[in-house]
TORLUM-150804 format. One line per field, with one value per atom (N, C-alpha, C): residue number from 1; atom name; y, z, x. Coordinates in nm, 2 decimals, padded with zeros to 4 digits. Each point is the difference from the previous one (the first is absolute). Example, Ala and Ser with C-alpha at 12.3 -4.5 7.8 and 13.67 -1.06 7.14 Angstrom:
// residues 2
pos (1 | 1 | 1 | 2 | 2 | 2) .
site (N | CA | C | N | CA | C) .
Y (-00.57 | 00.12 | 00.12 | 00.11 | 00.11 | 00.11) .
Z (00.78 | 00.00 | 00.00 | -00.07 | 00.00 | 00.08) .
X (01.32 | -00.09 | 00.09 | -00.04 | 00.09 | -00.08) .
***
This chain:
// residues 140
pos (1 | 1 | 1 | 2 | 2 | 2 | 3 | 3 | 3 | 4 | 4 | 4 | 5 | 5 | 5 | 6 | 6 | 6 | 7 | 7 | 7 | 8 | 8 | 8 | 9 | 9 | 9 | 10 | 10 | 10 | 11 | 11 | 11 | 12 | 12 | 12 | 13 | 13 | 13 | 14 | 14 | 14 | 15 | 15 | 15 | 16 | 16 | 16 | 17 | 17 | 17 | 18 | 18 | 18 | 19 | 19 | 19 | 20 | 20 | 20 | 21 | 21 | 21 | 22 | 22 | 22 | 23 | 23 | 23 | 24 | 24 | 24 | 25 | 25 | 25 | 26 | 26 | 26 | 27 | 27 | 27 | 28 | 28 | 28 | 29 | 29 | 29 | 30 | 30 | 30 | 31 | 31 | 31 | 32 | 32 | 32 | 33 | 33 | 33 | 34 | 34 | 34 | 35 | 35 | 35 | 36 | 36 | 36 | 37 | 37 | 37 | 38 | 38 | 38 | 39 | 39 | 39 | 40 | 40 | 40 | 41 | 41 | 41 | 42 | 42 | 42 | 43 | 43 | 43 | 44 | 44 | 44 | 45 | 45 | 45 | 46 | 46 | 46 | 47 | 47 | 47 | 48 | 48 | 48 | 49 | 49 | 49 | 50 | 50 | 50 | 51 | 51 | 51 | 52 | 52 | 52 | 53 | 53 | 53 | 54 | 54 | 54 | 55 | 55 | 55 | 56 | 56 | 56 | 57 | 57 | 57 | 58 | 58 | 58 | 59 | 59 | 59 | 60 | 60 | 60 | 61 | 61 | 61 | 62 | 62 | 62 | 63 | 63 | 63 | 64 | 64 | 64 | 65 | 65 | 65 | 66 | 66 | 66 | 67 | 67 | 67 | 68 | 68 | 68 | 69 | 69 | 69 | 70 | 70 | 70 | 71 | 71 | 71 | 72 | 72 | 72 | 73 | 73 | 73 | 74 | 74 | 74 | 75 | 75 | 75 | 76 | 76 | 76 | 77 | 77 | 77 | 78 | 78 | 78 | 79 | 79 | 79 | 80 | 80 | 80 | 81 | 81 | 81 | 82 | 82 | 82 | 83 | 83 | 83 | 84 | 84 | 84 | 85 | 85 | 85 | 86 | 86 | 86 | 87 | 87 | 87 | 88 | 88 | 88 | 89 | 89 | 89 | 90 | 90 | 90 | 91 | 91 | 91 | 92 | 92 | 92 | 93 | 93 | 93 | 94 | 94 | 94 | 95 | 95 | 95 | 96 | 96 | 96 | 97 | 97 | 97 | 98 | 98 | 98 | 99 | 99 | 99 | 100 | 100 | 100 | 101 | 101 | 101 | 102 | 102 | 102 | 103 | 103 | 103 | 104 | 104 | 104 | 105 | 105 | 105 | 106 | 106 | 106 | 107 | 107 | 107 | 108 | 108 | 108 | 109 | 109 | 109 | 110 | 110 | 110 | 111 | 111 | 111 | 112 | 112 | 112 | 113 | 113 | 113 | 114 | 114 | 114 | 115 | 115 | 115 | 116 | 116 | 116 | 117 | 117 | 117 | 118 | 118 | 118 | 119 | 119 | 119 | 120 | 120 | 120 | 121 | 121 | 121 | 122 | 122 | 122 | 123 | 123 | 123 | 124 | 124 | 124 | 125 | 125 | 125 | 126 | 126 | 126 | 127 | 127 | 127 | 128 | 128 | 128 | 129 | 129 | 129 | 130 | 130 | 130 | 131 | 131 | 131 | 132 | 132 | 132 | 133 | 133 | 133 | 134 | 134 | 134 | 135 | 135 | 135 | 136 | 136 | 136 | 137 | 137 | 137 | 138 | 138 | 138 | 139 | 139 | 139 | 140 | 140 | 140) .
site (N | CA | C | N | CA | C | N | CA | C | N | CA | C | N | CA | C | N | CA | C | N | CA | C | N | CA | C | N | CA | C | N | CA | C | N | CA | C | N | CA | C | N | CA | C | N | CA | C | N | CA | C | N | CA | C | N | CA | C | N | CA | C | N | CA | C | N | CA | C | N | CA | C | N | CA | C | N | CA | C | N | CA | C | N | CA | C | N | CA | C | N | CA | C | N | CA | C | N | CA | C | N | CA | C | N | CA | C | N | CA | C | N | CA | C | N | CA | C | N | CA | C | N | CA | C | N | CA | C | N | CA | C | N | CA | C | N | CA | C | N | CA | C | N | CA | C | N | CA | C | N | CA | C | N | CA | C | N | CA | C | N | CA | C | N | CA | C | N | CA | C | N | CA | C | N | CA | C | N | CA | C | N | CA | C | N | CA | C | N | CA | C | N | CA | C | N | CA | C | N | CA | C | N | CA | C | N | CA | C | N | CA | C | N | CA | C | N | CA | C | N | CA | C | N | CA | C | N | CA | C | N | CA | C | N | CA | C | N | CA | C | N | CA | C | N | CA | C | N | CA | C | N | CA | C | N | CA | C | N | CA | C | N | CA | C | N | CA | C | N | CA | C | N | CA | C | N | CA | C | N | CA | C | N | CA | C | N | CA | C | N | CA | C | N | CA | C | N | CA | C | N | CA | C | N | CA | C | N | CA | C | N | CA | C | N | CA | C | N | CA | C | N | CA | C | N | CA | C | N | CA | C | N | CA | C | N | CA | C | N | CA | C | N | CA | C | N | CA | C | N | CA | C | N | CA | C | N | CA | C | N | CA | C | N | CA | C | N | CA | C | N | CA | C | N | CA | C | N | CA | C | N | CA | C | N | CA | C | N | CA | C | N | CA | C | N | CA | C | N | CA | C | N | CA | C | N | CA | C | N | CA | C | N | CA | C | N | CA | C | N | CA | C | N | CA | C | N | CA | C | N | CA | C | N | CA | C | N | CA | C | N | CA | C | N | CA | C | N | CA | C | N | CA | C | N | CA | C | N | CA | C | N | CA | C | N | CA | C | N | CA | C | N | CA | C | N | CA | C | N | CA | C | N | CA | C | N | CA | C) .
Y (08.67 | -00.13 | -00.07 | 00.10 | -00.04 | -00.08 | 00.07 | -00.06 | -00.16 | 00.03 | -00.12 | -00.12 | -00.03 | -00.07 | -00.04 | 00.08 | -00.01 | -00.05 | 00.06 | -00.13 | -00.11 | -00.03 | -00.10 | -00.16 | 00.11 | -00.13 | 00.01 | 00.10 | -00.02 | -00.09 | -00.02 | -00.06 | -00.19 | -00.02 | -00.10 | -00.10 | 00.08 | 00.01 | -00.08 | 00.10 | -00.02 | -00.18 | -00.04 | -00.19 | -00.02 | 00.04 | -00.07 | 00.05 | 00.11 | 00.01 | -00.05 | -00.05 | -00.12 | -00.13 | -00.01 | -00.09 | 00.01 | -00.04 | 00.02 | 00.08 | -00.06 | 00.04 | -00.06 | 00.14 | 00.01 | -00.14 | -00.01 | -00.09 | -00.13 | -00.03 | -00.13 | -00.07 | -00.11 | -00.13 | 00.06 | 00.01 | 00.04 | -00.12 | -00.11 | -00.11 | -00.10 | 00.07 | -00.06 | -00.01 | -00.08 | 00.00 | 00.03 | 00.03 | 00.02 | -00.12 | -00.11 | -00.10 | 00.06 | 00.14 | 00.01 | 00.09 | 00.01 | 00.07 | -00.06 | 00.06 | -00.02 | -00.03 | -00.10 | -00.03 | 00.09 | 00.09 | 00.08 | -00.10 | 00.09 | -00.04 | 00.07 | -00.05 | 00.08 | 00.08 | -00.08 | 00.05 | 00.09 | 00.00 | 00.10 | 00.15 | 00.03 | 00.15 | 00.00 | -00.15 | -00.02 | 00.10 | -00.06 | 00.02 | 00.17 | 00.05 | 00.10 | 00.15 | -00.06 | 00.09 | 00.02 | -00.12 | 00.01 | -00.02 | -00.11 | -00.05 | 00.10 | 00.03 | 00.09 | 00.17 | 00.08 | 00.08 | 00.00 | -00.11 | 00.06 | -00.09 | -00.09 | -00.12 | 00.01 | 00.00 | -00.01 | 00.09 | 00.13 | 00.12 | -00.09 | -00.06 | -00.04 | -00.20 | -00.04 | -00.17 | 00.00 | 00.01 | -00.04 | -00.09 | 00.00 | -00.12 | 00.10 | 00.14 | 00.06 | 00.00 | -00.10 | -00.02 | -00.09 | -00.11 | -00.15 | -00.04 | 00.08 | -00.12 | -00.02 | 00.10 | 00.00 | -00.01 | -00.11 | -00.02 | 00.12 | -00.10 | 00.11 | 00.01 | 00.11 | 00.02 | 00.08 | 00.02 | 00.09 | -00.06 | -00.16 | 00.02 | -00.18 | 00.01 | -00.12 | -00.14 | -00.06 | -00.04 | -00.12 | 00.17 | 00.00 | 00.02 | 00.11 | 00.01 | -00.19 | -00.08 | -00.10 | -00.09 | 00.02 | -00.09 | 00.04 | 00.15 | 00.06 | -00.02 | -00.03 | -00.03 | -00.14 | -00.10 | -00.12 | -00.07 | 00.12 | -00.06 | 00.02 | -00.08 | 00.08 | 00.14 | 00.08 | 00.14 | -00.10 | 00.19 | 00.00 | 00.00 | 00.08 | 00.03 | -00.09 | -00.11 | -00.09 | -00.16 | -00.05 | -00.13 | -00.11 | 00.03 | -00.15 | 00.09 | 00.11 | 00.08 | 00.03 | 00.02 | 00.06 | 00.16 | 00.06 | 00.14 | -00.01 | -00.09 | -00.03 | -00.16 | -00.05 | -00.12 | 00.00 | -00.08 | 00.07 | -00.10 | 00.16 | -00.05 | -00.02 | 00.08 | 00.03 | 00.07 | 00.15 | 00.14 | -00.01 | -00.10 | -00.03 | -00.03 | -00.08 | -00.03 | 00.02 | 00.13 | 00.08 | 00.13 | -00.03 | 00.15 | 00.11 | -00.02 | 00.13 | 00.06 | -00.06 | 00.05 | 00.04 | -00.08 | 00.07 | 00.10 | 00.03 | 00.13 | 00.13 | -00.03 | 00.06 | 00.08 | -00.05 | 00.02 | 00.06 | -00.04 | 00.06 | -00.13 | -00.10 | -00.11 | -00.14 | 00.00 | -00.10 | -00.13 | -00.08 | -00.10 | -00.13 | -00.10 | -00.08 | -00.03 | -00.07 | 00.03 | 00.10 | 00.16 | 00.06 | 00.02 | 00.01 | 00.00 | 00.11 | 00.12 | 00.14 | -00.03 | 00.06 | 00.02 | 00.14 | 00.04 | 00.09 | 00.14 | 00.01 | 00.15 | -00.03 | 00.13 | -00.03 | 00.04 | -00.09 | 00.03 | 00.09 | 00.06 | 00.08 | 00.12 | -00.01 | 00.11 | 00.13 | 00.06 | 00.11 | -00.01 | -00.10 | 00.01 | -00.13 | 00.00 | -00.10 | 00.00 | -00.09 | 00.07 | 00.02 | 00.09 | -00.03 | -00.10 | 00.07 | -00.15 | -00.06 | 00.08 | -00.09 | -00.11 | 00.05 | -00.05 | -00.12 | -00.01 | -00.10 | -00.12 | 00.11 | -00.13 | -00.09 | 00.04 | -00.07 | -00.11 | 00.01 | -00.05 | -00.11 | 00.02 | -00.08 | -00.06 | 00.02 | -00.04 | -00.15 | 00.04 | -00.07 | -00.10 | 00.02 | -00.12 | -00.09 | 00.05 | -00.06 | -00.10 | 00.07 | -00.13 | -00.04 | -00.04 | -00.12 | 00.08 | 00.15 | 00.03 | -00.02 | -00.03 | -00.05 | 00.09) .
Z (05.83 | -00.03 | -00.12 | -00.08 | -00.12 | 00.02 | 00.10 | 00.08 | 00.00 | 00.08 | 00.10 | -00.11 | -00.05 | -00.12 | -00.04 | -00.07 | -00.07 | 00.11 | 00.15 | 00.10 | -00.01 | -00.01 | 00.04 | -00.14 | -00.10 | -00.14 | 00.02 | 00.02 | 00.05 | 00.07 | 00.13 | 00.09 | -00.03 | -00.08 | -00.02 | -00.08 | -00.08 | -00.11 | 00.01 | 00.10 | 00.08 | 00.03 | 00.06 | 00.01 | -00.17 | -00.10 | -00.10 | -00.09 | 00.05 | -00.08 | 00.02 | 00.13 | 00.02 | -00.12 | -00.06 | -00.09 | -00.11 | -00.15 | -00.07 | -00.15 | -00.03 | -00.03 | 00.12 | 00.04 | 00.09 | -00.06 | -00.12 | -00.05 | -00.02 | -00.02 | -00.02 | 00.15 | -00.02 | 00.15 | -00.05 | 00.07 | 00.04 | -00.03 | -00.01 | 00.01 | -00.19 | -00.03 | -00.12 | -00.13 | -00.09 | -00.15 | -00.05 | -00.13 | -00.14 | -00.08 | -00.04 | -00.06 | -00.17 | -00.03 | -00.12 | 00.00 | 00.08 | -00.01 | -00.06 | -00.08 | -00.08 | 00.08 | 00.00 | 00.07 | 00.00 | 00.13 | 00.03 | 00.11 | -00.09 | 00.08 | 00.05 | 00.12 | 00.11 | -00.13 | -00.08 | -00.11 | -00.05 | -00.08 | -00.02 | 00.02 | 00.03 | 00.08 | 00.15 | 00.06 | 00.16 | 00.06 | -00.05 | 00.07 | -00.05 | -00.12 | -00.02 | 00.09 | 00.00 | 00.00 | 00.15 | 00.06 | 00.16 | 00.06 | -00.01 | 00.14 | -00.08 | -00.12 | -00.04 | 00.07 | -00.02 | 00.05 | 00.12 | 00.09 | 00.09 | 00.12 | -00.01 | 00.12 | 00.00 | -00.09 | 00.00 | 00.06 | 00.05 | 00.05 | 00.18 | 00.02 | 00.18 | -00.01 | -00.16 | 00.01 | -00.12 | 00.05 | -00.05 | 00.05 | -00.05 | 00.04 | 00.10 | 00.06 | 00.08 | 00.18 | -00.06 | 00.14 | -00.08 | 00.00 | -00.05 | 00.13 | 00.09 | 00.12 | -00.03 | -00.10 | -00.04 | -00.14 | -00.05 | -00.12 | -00.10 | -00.14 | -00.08 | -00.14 | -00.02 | -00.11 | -00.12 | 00.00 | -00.10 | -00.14 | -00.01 | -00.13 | 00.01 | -00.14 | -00.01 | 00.05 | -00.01 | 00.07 | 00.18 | 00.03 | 00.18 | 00.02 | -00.07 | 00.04 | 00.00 | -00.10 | -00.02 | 00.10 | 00.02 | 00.16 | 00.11 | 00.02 | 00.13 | 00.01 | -00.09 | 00.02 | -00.03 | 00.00 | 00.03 | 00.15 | 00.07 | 00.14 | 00.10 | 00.10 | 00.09 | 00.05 | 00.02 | 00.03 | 00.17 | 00.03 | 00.17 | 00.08 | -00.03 | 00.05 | 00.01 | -00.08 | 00.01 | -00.04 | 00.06 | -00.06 | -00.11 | 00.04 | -00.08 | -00.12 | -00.03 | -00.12 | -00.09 | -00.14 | -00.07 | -00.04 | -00.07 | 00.01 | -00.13 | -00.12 | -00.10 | -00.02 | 00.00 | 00.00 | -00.16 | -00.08 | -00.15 | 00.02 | -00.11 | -00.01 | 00.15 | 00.06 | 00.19 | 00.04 | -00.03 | 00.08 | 00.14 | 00.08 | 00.12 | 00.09 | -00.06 | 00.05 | 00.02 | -00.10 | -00.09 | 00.14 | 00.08 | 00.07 | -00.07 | -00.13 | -00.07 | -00.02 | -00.05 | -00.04 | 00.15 | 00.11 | 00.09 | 00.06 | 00.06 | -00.01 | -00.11 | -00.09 | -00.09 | -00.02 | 00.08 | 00.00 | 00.15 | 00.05 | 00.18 | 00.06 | -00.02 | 00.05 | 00.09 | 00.13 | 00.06 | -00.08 | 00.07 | -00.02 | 00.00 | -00.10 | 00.03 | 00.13 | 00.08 | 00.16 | 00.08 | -00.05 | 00.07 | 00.01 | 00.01 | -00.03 | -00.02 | 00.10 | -00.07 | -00.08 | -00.08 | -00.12 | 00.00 | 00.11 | -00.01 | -00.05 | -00.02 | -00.11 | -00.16 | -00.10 | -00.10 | -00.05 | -00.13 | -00.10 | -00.12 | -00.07 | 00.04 | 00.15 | 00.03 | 00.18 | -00.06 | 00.08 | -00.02 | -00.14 | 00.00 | -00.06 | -00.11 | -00.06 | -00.10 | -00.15 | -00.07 | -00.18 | -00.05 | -00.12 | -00.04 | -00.10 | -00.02 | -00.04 | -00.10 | -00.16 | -00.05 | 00.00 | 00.17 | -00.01 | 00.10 | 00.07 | 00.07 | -00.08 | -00.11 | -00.08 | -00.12 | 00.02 | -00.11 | 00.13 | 00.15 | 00.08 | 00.00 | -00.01 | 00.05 | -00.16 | -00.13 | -00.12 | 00.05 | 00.01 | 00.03 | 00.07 | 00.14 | 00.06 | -00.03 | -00.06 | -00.03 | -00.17 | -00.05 | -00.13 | 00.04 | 00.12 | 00.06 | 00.05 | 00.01 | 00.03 | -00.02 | -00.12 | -00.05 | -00.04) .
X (09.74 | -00.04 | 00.07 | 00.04 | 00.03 | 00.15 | 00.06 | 00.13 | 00.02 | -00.09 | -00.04 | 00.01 | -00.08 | -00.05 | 00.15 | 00.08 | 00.11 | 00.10 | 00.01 | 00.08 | -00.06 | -00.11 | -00.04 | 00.06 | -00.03 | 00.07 | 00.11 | 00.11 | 00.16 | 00.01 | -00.09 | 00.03 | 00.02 | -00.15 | -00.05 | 00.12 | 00.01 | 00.08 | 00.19 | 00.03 | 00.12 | 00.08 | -00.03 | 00.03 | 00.01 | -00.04 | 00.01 | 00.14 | 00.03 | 00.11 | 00.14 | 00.01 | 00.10 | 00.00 | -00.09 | 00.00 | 00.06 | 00.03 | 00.03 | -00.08 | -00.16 | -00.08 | -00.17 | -00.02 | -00.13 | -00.10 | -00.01 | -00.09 | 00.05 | 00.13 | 00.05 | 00.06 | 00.00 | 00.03 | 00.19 | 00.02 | 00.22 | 00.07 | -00.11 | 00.11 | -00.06 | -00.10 | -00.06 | 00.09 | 00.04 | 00.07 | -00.10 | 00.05 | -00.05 | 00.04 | -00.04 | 00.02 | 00.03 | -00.03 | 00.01 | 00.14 | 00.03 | 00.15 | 00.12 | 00.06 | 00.09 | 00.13 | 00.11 | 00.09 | 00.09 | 00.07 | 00.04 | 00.10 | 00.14 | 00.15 | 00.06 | 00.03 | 00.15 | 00.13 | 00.01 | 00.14 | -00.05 | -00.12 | -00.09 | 00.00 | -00.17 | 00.00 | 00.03 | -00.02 | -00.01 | 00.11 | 00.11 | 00.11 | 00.04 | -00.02 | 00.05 | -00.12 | -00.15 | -00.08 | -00.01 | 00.02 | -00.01 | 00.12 | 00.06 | 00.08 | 00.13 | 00.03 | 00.14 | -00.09 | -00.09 | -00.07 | 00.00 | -00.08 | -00.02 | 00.04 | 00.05 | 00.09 | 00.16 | 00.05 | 00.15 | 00.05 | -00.02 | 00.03 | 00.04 | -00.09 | 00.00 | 00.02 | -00.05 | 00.03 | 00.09 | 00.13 | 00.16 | 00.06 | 00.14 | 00.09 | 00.08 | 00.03 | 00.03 | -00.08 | -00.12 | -00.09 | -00.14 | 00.09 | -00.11 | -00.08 | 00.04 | -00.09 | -00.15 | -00.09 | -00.15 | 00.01 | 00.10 | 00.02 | 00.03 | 00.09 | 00.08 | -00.08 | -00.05 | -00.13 | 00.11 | 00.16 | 00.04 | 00.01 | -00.02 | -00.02 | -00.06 | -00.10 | -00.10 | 00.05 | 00.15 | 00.03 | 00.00 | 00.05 | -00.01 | -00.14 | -00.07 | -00.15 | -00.10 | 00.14 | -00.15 | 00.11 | 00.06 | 00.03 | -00.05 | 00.01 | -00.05 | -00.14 | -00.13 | -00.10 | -00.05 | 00.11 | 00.00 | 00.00 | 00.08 | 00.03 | -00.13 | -00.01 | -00.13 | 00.00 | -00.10 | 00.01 | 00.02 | 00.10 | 00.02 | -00.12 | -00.07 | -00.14 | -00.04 | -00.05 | -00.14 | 00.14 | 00.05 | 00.07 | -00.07 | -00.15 | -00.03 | -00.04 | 00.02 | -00.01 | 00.13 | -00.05 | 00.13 | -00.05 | 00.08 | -00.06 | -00.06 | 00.02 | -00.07 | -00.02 | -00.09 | -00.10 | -00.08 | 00.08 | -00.10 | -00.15 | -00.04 | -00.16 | -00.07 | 00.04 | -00.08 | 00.06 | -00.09 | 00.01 | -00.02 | -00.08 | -00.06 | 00.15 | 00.09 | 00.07 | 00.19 | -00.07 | 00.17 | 00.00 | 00.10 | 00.05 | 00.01 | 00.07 | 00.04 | -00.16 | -00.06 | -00.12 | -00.08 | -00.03 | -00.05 | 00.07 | 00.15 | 00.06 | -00.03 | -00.01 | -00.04 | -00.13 | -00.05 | -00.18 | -00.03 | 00.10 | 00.01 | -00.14 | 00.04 | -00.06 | 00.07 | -00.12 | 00.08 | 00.01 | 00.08 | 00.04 | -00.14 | 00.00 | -00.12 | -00.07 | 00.12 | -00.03 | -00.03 | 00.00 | 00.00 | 00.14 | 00.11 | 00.14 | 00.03 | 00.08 | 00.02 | 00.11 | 00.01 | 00.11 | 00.05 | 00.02 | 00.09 | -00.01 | -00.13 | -00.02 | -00.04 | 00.04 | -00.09 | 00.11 | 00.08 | 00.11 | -00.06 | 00.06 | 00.16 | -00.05 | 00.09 | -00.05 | -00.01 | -00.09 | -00.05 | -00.14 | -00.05 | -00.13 | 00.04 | -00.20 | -00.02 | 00.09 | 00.00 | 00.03 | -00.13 | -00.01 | -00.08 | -00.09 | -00.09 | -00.09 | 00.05 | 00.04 | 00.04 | 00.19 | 00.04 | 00.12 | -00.07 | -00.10 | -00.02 | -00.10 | -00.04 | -00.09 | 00.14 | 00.11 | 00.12 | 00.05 | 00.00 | 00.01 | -00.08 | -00.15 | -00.08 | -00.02 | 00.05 | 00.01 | 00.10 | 00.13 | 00.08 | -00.01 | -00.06 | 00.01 | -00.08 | -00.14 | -00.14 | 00.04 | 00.10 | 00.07 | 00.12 | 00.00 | 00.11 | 00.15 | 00.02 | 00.10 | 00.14 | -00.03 | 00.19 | 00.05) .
***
């Protein structure tokens, strides 16, 4: 019985960890967050880490993330996936691709996007809370 009980919270449980924090809305700011820049940690902590390996200038077709730059052109343009989207939208996580890939979330419409960036799993929380820092103080 004692089993049982403990599938049963796994189970329950389960749907929430696609989120970012089980307790917080995926798409909510922090109005008290300190302004956070691409030139910054952005570019060195994530997209130099964990994009530039597969989004280079050796295969831009999903945009070129190798340096702050190209990264802040490549997330100026509309994502492929969703057109009337860009992959960063400042100050609206609702409407930022990077951030719903990121989170393994569809698109506002329902809109697949392709999977969940970087492939082969989530980052962790505090690389996706410098993400959701970022775009939530205007993404520059």
């Amino acid at each position: 019985m004692r089993f049982l009980a403990l599938g049963l919270v796994v189970s329950a449980c389960g749907p929430q960890m696609m989120t970012v924090d089980a307790g917080k809305n995926e798409f909510a700011c922090d109005s008290m967050t300190a302004e956070v820049t691409l030139a910054g940690k952005v570019q060195a902590e994530i997209f130099d880490k964990q994009c530039k390996s597969c989004h280079n200038a050796f295969d831009a077709s999903n945009g070129d993330y190798s340096d702050a730059t190209r990264t802040a052109a490549a997330i100026a343009k509309p994502s492929q996936f969703a057109m009337a989207l860009k992959p960063v939208v400042p100050n609206d996580l609702s409407k930022s691709v990077l951030w719903r890939k990121m989170n393994a979330l569809k698109g506002p419409g329902g809109e697949d996007l392709k999977g969940v960036m970087p492939p082969g799993g989530m980052l962790p929380a505090a690389s996706l809370q410098l993400v959701r820092d970022w775009i939530c103080t205007g993404g520059k």
